[in-house]
C-alpha positions, 0 to 999 in steps of 0.5 A: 500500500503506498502511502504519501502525507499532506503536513498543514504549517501555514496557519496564522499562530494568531494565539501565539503572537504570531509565532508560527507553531511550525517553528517551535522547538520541542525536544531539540527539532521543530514541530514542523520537523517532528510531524514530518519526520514522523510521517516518513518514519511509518513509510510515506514516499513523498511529503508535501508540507503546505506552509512557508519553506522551511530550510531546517526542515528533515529529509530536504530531498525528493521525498519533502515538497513546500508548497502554498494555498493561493491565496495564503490562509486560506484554511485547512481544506484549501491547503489539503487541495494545495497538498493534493495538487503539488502531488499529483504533479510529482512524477510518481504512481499515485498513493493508495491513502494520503496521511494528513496532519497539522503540524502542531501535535508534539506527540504526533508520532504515537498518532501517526503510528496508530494510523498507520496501523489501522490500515488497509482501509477496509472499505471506508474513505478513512480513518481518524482519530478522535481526542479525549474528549471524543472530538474528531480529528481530521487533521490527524488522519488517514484518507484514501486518495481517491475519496480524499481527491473527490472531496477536494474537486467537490468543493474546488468545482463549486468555488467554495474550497477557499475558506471552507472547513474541515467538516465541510471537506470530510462531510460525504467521506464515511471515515472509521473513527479511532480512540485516542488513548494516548493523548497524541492529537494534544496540540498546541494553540495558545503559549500555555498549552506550550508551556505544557510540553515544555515549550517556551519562548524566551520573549514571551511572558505567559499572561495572568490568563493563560496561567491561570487556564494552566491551573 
């Protein structure tokens, strides 16, 4: 079964200054360079990473392409349809399932090894995870590239893909969903969430707010 990934690393960090999430360290690499890391880690032939060029990124080889949503920002179903074009245009078979993940999940490697274990497929679009609190994620998930495909042109072809959400994207797709037991799929959205997992930024001071939502 061949695999290839779609990694999303374009988001405006808007709850942390603007610090792009992609950027931080944890455990000496980058998140950017954690997921993608992981993703080749369980197989991936090709990794597309849909946000700004990272040059530290791991690998930096044929197997790692950078790639934008146009315009930028424009959400995370415009980036996965970025991610799926860059791909078909690489000279390649096509993948029998596509890996997708946001590349804020620290511990996102326990998450991809989950996946990667629950395939083949058997019958369904996909399967994702779903958070402690029963939350789907579908930025940590596996798609088969056929149906991930068709949800992309769905909306491409009614001119929505731009700005539209995930819920729209995966709406018709008949995805298994997979428990999250190890908490993989905790991501990080504001700097107390960072603080968390021992992420910090020597510039920033975590407001009286975000220290009390830490409590």
């Amino acid at each position: 079964m061949l695999l290839d990934a779609i990694v999303l690393a374009g988001g405006r960090s808007s709850r942390l200054s603007g610090e792009p999430k992609a950027q931080l360290l944890w455990h000496g690499a980058t998140l950017l360079q954690n997921t993608v890391g992981a993703s080749l880690q369980v197989g991936a032939r090709r990794v597309v990473v849909v946000g700004p060029d990272a040059p530290d990124a791991p690998g930096r080889d044929a197997r790692v392409r950078f790639t934008r949503e146009d315009p930028p920002f424009g959400g995370p179903a415009a980036a996965i349809g970025a991610g799926m074009r860059a791909l078909d245009e690489q000279q390649s078979p096509a993948a029998d399932v596509v890996l997708v993940l946001a590349c804020d999940m620290p511990e996102v490697a326990r998450a991809v090894s989950a996946l990667a274990e629950s395939l083949p497929l058997a019958g369904s679009d996909g399967v994702l995870l779903l958070d402690s609190s029963g939350m789907r994620q579908p930025l940590a998930a596996v798609y088969g590239r056929p149906a991930l495909a068709d949800a992309v042109a769905g909306l491409r072809a009614s001119g929505t893909l731009d700005g539209a959400s995930m819920r729209a994207l995966i709406s018709s797709l008949d995805l298994r969903e997979l428990a999250d037991t190890a908490g993989s799929t905790r991501d990080v959205d504001t700097w107390a969430d960072a603080a968390d997992f021992g992420i910090v930024n020597a510039e920033h001071t975590p407001s009286t707010d975000e220290q009390r939502s830490r409590t």
